[in-house]
Wavefront OBJ file of the C-alpha trace (Angstrom):
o trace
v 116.075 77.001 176.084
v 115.491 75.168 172.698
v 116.556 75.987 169.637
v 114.133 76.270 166.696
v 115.114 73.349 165.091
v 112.661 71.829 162.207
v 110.285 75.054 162.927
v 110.516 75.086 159.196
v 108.503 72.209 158.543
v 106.141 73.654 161.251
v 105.910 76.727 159.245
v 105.668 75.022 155.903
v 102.472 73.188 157.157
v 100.701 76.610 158.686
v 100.918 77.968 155.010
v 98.195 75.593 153.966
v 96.492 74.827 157.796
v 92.702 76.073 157.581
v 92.081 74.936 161.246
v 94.671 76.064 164.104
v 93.652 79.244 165.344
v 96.170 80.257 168.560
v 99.886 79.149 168.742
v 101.820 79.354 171.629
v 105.609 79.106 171.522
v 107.217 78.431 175.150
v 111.348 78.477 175.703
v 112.527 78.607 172.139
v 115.390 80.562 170.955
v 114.494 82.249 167.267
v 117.031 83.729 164.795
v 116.533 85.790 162.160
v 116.234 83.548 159.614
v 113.043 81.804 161.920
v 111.423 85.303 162.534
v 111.939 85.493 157.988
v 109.015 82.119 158.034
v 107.330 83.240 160.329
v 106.337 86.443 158.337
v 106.414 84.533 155.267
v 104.000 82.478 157.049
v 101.577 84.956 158.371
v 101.125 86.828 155.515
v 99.438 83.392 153.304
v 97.792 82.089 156.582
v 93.903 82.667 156.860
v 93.329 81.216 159.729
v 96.125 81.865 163.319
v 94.355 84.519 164.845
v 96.295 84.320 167.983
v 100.299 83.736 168.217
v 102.099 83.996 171.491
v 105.910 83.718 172.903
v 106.282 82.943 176.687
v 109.918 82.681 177.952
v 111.636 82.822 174.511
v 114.999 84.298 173.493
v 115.097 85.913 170.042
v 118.599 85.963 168.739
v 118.454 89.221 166.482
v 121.475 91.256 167.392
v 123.933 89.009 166.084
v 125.192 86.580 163.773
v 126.527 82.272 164.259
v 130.444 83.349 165.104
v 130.895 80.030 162.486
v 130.663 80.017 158.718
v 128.077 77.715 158.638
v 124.862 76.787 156.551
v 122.449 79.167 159.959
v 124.955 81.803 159.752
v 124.276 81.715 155.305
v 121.013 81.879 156.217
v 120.662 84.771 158.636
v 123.121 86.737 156.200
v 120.482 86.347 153.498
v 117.509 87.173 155.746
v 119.580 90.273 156.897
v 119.725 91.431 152.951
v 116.293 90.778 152.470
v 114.744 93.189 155.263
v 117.584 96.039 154.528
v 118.375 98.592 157.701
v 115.608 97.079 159.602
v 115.980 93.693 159.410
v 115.333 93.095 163.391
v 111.796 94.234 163.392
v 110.631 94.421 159.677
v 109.861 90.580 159.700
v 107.242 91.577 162.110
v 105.839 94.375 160.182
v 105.434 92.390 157.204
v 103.388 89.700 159.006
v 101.271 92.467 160.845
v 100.623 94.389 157.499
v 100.059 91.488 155.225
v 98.060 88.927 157.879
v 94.257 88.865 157.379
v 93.400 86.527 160.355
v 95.850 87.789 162.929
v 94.109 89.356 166.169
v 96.485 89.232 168.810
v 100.378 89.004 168.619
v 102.226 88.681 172.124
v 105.751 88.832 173.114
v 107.481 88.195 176.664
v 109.381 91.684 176.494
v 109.898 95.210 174.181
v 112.433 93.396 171.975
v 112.350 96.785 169.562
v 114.180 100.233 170.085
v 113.837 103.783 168.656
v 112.378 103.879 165.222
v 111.885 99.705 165.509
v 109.208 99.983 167.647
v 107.245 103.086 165.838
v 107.905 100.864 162.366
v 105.534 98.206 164.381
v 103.109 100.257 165.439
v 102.645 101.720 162.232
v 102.045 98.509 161.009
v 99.573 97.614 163.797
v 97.452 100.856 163.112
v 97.387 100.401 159.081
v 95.358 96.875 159.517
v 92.218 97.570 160.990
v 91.021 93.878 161.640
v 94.474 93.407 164.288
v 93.238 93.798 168.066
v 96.106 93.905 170.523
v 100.179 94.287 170.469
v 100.752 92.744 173.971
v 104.304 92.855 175.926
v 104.287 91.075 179.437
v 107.117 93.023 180.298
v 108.788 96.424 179.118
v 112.343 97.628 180.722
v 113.813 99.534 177.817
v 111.053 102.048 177.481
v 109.703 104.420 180.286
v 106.035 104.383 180.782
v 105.648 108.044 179.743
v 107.528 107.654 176.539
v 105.994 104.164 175.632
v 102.602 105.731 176.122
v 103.523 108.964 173.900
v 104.783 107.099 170.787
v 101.678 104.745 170.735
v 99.657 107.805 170.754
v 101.435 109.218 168.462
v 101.423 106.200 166.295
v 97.615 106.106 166.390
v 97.324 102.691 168.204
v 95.521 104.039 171.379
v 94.014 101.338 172.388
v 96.065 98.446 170.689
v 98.883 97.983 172.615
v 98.982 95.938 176.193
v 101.234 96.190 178.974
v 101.777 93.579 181.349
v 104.914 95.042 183.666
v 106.778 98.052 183.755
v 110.219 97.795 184.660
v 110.137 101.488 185.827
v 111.857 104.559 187.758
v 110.352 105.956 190.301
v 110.478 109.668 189.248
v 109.621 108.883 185.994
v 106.546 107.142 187.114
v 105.774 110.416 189.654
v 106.301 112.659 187.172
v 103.850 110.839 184.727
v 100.354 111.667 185.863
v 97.438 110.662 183.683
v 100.666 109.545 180.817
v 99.264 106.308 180.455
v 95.777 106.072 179.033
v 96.784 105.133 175.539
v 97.708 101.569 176.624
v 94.786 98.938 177.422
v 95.961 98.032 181.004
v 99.496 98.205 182.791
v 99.367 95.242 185.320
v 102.575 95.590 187.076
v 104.828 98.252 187.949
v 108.184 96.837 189.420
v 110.759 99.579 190.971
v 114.117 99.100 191.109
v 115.418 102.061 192.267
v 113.823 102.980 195.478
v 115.267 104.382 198.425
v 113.520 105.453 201.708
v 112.730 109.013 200.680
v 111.693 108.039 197.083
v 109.052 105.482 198.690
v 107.556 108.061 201.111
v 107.007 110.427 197.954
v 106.026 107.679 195.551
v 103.444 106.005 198.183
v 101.584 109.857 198.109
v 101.342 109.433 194.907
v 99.762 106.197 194.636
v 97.459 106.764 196.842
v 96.235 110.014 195.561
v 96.402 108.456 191.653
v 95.039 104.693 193.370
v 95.429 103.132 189.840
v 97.864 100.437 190.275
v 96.849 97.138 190.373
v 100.135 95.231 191.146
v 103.516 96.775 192.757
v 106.699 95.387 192.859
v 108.830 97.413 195.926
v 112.679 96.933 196.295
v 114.734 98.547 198.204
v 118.269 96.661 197.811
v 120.473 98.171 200.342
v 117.939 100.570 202.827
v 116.067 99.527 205.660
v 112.515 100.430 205.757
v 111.551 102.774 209.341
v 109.339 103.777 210.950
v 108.298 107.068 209.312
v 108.668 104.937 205.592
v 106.405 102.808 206.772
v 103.580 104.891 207.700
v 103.484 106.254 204.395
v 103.083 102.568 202.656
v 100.623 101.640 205.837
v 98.353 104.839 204.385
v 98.829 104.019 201.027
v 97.741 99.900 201.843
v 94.370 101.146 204.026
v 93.167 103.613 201.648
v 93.966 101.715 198.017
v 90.690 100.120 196.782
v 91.882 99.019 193.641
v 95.786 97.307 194.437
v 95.111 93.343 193.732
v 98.775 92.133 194.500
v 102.316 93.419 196.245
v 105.600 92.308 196.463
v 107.542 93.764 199.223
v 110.894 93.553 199.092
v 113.120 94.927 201.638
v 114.700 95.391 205.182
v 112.009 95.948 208.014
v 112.028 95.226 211.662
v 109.771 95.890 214.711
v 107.753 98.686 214.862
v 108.089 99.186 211.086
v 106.373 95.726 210.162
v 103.496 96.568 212.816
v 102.900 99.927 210.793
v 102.818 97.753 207.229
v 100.510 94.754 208.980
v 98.172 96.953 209.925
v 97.627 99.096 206.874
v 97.522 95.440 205.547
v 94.478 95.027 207.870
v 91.934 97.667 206.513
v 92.787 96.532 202.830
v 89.438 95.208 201.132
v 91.555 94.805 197.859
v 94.517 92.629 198.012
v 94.648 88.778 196.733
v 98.293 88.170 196.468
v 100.957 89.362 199.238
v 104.593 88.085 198.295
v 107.206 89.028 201.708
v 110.724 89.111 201.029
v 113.745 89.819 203.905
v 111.552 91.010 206.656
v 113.520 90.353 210.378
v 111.365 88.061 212.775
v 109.612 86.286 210.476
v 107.641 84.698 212.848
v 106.184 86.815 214.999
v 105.383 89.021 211.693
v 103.059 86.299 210.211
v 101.685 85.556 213.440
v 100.739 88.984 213.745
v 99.394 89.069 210.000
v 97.654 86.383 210.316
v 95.421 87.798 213.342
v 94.978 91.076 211.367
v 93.900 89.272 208.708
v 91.387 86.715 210.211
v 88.197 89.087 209.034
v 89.913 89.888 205.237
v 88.421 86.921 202.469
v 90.429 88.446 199.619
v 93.804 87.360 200.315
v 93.927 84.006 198.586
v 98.029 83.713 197.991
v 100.664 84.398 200.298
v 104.769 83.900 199.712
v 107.127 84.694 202.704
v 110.394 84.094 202.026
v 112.922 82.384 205.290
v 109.857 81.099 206.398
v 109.734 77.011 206.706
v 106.294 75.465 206.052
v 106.535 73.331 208.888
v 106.335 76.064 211.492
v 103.422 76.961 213.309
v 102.833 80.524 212.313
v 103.035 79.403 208.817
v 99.960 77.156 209.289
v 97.884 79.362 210.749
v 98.373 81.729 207.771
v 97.658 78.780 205.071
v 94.679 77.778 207.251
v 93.698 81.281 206.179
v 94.364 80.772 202.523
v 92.644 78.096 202.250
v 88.996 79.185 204.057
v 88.928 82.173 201.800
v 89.782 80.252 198.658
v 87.471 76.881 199.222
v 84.645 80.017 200.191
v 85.292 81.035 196.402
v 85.258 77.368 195.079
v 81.996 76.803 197.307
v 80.248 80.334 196.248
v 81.082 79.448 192.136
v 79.463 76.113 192.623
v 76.132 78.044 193.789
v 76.405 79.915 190.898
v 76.164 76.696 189.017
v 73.326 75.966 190.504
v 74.135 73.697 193.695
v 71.494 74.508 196.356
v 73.776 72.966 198.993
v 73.851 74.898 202.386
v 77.551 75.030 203.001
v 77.839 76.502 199.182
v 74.828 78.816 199.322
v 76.510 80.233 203.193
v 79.908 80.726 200.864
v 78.066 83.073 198.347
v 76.143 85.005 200.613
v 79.671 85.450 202.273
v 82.309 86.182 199.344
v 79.665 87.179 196.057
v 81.229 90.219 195.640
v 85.010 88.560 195.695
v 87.161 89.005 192.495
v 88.275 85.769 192.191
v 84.466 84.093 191.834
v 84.035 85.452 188.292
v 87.103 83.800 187.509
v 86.364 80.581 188.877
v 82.794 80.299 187.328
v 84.312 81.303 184.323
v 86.660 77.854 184.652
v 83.678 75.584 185.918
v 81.380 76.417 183.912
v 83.441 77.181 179.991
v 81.523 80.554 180.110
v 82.832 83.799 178.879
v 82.739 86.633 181.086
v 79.744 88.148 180.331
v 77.997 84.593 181.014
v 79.639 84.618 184.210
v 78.673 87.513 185.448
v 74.916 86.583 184.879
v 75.541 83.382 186.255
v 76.125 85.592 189.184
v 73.552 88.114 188.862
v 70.679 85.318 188.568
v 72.211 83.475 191.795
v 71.988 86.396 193.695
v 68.478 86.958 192.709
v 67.960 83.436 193.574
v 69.473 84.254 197.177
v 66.936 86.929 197.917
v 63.716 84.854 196.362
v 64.482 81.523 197.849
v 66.275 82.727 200.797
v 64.597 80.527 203.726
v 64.568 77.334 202.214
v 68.482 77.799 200.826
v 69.245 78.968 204.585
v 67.719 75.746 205.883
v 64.630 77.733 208.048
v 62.784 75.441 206.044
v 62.704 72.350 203.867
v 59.995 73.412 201.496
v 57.350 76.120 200.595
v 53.968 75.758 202.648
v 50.179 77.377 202.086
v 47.971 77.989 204.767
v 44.173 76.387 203.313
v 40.976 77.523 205.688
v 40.838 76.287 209.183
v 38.276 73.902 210.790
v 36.116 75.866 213.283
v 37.920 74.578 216.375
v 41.719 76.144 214.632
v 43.240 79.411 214.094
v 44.588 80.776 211.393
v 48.126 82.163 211.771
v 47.454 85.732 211.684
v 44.917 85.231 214.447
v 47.854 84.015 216.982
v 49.347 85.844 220.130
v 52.828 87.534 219.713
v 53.881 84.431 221.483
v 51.876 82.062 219.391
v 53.604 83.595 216.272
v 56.906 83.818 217.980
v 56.418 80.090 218.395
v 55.961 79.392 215.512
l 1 2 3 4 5 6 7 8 9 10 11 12 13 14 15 16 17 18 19 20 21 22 23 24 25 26 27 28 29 30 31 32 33 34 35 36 37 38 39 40 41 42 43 44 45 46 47 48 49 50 51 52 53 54 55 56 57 58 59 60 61 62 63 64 65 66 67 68 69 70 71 72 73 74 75 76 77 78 79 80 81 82 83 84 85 86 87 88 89 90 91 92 93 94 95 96 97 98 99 100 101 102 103 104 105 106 107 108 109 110 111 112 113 114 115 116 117 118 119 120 121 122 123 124 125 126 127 128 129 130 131 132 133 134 135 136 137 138 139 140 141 142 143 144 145 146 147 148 149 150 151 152 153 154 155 156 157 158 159 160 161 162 163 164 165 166 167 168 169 170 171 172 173 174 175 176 177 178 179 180 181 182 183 184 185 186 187 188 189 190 191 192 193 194 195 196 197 198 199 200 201 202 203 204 205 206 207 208 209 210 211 212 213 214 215 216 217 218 219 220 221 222 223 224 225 226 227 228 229 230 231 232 233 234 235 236 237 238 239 240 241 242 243 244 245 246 247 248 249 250 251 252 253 254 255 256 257 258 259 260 261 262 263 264 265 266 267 268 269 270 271 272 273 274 275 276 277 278 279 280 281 282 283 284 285 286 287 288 289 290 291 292 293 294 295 296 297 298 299 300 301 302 303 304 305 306 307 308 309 310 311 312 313 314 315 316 317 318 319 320 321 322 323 324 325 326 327 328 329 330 331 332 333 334 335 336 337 338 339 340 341 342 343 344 345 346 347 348 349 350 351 352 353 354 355 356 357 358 359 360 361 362 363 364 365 366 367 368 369 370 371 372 373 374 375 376 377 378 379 380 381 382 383 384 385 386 387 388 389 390 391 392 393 394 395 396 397 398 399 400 401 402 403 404 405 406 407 408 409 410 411 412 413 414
């Protein structure tokens, strides 16, 4: 972690910087006094539209223990903001910014009537897009969702991971609209029961698009595992899972196979399963007819084994499929690329990866896509290789025929 040293003189020159429009910040550890020119910074600056934090440490509960020239500084910050001197600095820069869109931090840093102060501030200027938090563990889902509704910033606010309980999350149907997207939810307090009864409820909500399961202490049985074998066949919408927990025999069968039917899941992440081996051997049959699945972690497994192979053999034909389809969709009319798209077009991961290739937006992906699969049906037999290039039948001589005057064998033959 590095401390903000000289981000003064990076602040001073963003005061009077007409071109840098996104900022990224990645392990730093801010005080008060840095979070004080920041928001003196944002509110002059015309131009940042995008400022993010990724794995930094904001020092805003206390105070340097020693009398020293940071500690005078952080005392006179604290004066300046009054009773809300953690989160005001923020508010200010939200209010008073004219270019800023987008404002990201790596967790809820705020409490109580610090985070409604924020999202005040986020709702009164019109021309700010999206509060983002990649995770939240201090706030339930169901009360983070009420107060930005309440706040009027439905629609502004982004949620990455939920740290969250599982009753609360049970309990908390339909809570959650007000926030963009909630990637992750990661439970940490799961027991056997509490799975069985959250697993119904995923699959009859099936709006999660990443789960975290831990179970710290229990051992996952049979009848547990049924329930999460249902919930994994029938989910068309979960993209990644982390399973982490005891599970032997019979148990791991149950999970594998509701593993099988999913047409969903890209990431799998495996964590203190028994007979390791003979579990990814199994997987990796089940799995021999699924193309989404593109990253797999199994943890006590080494990479020299056998098993192991067989399941990154897998990984790798369903990602180079996606890296062959996107080229198509650039417009490569090679067979082995035009075989991947008619294979995987509809994968998830091919939007992204055209997207990459190409410096497209999204929207120019997808038509990227759309146009290639036109191309596919119009241009089908010479892409396929039936043949090499378009023919026209002209009139015959009297002593030929013309195609449509062949035998069924003559056409056959042909």
């Amino acid at each position: 972690m590095k401390p903000a040293c000289n981000i003064q003189f990076l602040f001073e020159g963003l005061v009077v910087n007409n071109v840098l429009q996104k900022l990224s910040f990645q392990h730093f550890c801010f005080e008060l006094y840095d979070s004080t020119l920041l928001s003196d910074m944002l509110s002059v600056n015309a131009t940042l539209q995008e400022l993010l934090f990724s794995s930094c440490y904001w020092e805003l509960c206390t105070h340097p223990p020693v009398e020293n020239e940071a500690r005078v500084q952080c005392e006179k910050a604290k004066d300046r903001w009054g009773p809300w001197w953690r989160v005001d600095p923020f508010v200010n820069a939200t209010k008073k910014s004219t270019s800023l869109r987008w404002l990201e931090f790596d967790e809820d840093l705020f409490i109580d009537e610090e985070m409604w102060r924020l999202l005040a501030a986020v709702k009164l200027n019109s021309s700010f897009k999206e509060l983002c938090f990649r995770s939240v563990y201090r706030w339930p889902a169901v009360e983070f969702s009420h107060i930005v509704r309440d706040a009027g910033c439905t629609g502004k606010v982004d949620v990455d991971c939920f740290f969250s309980k599982s009753d609360q999350f049970m309990g908390a149907q339909g809570c959650t609209a007000e926030l963009n997207s909630i990637r992750k939810h990661l439970f940490y307090d799961l027991c056997p029961e509490r799975l069985q009864d959250l697993c119904v409820v995923l699959k009859s909500r099936d709006n999660v698009v990443a789960l975290e399961l831990t179970l710290k202490v229990f051992e996952v049985h049979e009848d547990c595992a049924s329930f999460l074998a249902n919930y994994l066949m029938s989910t068309t919408v979960l993209k990644e899972i982390d399973m982490n927990f005891h599970a032997t025999g019979k148990a791991i069968a149950l999970i594998i196979g509701g593993m099988s039917k999913n047409e969903s899941l890209e990431k799998l992440s495996i964590r203190r399963w028994r007979d390791i081996d003979g579990s990814l051997k199994n997987l990796s049959q089940r799995l021999r007819y699924r193309y989404t699945l593109t990253y797999l972690r199994v943890e006590e497994v080494a990479e020299y084994e056998a098993e192991w192979q067989v399941a990154r053999n897998l990984l790798n034909r369903n990602a180079s499929l996606v890296e062959h389809a996107a080229y198509f969709a650039l417009g490569s009319s090679v067979k082995i690329c035009t075989e991947a798209f008619e294979q995987v077009s509809w994968h998830p991961l091919l939007l992204y990866r055209v997207q990459e290739l190409a410096a497209v937006s999204a929207s120019e992906a997808r038509e990227k896509i759309r146009s290639s699969l036109r191309r596919l049906k119009l241009d089908f037999r010479r892409l396929s290789g039936v043949v090499k290039e378009e023919f026209i039948c002209v009139e015959a001589k009297e002593t030929e025929l013309q195609i449509d005057q062949l035998c069924l064998n003559g056409c056959q033959a042909v």
